[in-house]
N, C-alpha and C positions, 0 to 999 in steps of 0.2 A: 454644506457640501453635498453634491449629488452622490448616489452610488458608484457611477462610471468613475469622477472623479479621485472618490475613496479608491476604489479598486486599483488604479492606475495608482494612488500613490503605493500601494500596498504592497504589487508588484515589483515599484521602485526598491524599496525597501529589501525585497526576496534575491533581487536582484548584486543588492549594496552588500545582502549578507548580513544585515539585521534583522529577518524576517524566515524559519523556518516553511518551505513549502509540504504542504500533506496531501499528500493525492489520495484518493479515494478510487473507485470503480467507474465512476462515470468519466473520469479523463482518457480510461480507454476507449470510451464510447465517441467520443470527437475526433479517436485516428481512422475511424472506418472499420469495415469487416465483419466480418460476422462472429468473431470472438464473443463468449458474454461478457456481459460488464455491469452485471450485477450480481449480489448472493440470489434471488431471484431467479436471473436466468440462466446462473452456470448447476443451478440445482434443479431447473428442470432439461436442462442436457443431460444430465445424468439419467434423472428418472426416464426418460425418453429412451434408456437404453437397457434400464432394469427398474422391474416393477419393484415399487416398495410398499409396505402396510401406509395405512391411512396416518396411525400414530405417528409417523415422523416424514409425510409425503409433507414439500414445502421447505421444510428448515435444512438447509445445507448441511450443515457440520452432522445432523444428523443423520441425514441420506448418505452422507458420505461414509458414517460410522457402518450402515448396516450392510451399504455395499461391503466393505472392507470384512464384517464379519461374517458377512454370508458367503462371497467370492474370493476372499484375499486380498492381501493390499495390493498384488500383482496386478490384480482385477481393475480396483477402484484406481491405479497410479495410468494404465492403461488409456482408460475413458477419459480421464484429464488429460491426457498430451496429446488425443485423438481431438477430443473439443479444442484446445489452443495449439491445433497442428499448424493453423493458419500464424501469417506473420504479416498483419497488414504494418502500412506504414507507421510507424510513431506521428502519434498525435503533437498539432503544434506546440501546443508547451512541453511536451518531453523536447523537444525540437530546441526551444528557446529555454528550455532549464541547461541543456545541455551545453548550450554555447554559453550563458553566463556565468555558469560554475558555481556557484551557492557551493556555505562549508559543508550542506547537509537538505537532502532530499526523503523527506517519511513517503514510498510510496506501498499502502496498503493494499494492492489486489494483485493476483497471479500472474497478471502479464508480464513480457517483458521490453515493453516500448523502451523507457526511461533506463536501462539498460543497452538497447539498440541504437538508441539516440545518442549516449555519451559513444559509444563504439562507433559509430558514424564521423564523429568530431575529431576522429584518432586516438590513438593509444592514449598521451595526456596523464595525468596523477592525480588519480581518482579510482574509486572502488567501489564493491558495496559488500553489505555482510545481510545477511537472510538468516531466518528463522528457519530450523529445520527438525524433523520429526523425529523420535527417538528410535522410532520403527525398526527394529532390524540394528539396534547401536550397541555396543558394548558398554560403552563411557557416556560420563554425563555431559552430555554435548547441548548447550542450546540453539548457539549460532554456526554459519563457516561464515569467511569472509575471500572474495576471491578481487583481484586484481586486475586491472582495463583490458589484460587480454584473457580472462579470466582463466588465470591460473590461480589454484585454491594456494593463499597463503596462511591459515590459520583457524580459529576458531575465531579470533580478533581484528577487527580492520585495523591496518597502518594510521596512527595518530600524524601521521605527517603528510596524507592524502589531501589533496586539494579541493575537491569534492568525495563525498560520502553518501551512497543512497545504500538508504535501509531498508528490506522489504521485511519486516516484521513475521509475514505468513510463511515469506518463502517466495520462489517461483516456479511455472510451471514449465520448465524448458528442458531439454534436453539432459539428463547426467546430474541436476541438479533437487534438492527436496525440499518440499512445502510441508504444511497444515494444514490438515484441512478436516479430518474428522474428529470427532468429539473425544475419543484417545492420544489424539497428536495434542490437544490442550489442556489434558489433565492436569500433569507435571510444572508444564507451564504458567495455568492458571491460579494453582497454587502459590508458586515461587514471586509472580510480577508482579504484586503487594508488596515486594522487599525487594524490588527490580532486577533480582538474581538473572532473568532470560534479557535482559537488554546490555546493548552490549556495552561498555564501558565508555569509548568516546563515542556515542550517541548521545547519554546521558552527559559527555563533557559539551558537546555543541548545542545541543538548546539552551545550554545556560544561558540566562539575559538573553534568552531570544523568544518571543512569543509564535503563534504557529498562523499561516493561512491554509484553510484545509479549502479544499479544491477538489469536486464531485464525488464530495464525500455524504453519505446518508448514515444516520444514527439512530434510525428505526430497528435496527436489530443487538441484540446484549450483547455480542462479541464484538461486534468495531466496537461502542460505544467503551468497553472496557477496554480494547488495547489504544484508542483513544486518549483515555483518560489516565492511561499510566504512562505512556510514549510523553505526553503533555507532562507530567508530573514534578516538578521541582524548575519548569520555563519561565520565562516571563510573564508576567499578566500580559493582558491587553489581544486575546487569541482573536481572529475573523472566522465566520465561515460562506462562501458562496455557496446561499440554496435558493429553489426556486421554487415557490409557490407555496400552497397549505405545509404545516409540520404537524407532526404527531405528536400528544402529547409528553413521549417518554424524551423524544427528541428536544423538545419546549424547556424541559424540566433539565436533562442534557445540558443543553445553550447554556441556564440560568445555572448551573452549579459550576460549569466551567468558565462563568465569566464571558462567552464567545459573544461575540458581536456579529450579528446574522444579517446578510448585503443579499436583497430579495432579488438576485439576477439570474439570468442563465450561466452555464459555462461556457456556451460561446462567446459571450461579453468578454472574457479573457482572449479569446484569438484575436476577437475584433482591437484589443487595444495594445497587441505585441505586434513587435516586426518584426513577422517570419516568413524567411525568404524560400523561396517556393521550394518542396521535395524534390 
């Protein structure tokens, strides 16, 4: 069986709803814009704006930490909604997740296409719940969960939702809060060993369902651990579309999670969905 072929069943399946979808950063990179759409390059938007020591120029979560302690979270919350002020179109597959309705969408990065995209489709029964920072919280709060016109129902998403997207970090929108410096994952990092920060029916919908992760990169230790515990108690049998050399930590990644790795682009995926023009 060729690759394309794999992929397109693989699809089928994301589609049928035996098949959880995992986005990663690079699926924002397919909608357009000048958004980053990597840890990479939303950590050198940052530095571009405040100089950091050498020690931690590079690694986001930490750029992110020193902004915050040297300027205020007010600071560092600022320069994030100033970088993703822009709102390009949702990228085809938030486009066609959107219309197929999957019980359950993992999308890992700050944007909010996959978000945009089901609000596009109409109101509809569907949610999503976000990881959110303790920053500024009274109570021990891990997640909120808000509803298709997003109004905040809880700390829990509705089990009776017809789609569910998670955005694990958070997102970077308007009123709403992420993760993203090395203090927002303390608490966190701690507890998602015993999957305390995930939220309840997350953990009931990947049951029996294995994952396709989709312009996702596992060269740096945070995806790769919330990765691996989002995945944790799924189906065997996980994909991931990547393209090109891997890294060894990524290699080693692959082979402990069992993934089965489809050497393609991610435009391979637009090219083999029907998506009808924006």
């Amino acid at each position: 069986m060729g690759a394309e072929t794999r992929l397109a069943d693989l699809l089928d399946e994301v589609a049928t709803g035996t098949r959880v979808p995992y986005l990663g950063a690079g699926v924002a990179a397919l909608g357009g814009g000048s958004q980053p759409a990597s840890p990479p390059e939303l950590c050198a938007a940052i530095e571009a704006r405040v100089r950091v020591p050498k020690r931690v120029s590079g690694n986001l979560w930490s750029v992110a930490q020193f902004v915050e302690s040297r300027r205020f979270r007010r600071t560092l919350d600022a320069i994030l909604h100033e970088v993703f002020a822009e709102h390009p179109d949702p990228a085809p597959l938030h486009r066609w997740l959107a219309r197929v309705r999957p019980p359950m969408v993992v999308d890992a990065w700050y944007d909010s296409g996959i978000l945009e995209a089901a609000m596009a489709q109409g109101q509809g029964n569907w949610g999503w719940v976000q990881g959110v920072s303790r920053t500024g919280e009274w109570s021990e709060i891990w997640t909120r969960a808000y509803d298709a016109r997003e109004m905040l129902v809880g700390e829990q998403p509705d089990p009776d939702w017809q789609m569910l997207i998670y955005k694990p970090h958070g997102v970077i929108r308007q009123d709403k809060a992420f993760l993203i410096s090395d203090s927002d994952y303390v608490e966190v990092l701690t507890e998602i060993d015993i999957q305390s920060p995930i939220p309840a029916e997350v953990q009931v919908r990947r049951t029996g369902r294995p994952f396709l992760f989709l312009g996702c990169r596992f060269d740096d230790q945070m995806l790769r651990l919330f990765a691996r515990q989002i995945a944790k108690r799924s189906a065997a049998g996980h994909v991931a579309v990547i393209e090109g050399p891997l890294t060894r930590m990524e290699l080693r990644f692959l082979d402990e999670l069992g993934i089965e790795r489809l050497d393609l682009p991610l435009a391979a995926v637009n090219d083999l969905l029907s998506i009808p023009s924006a």
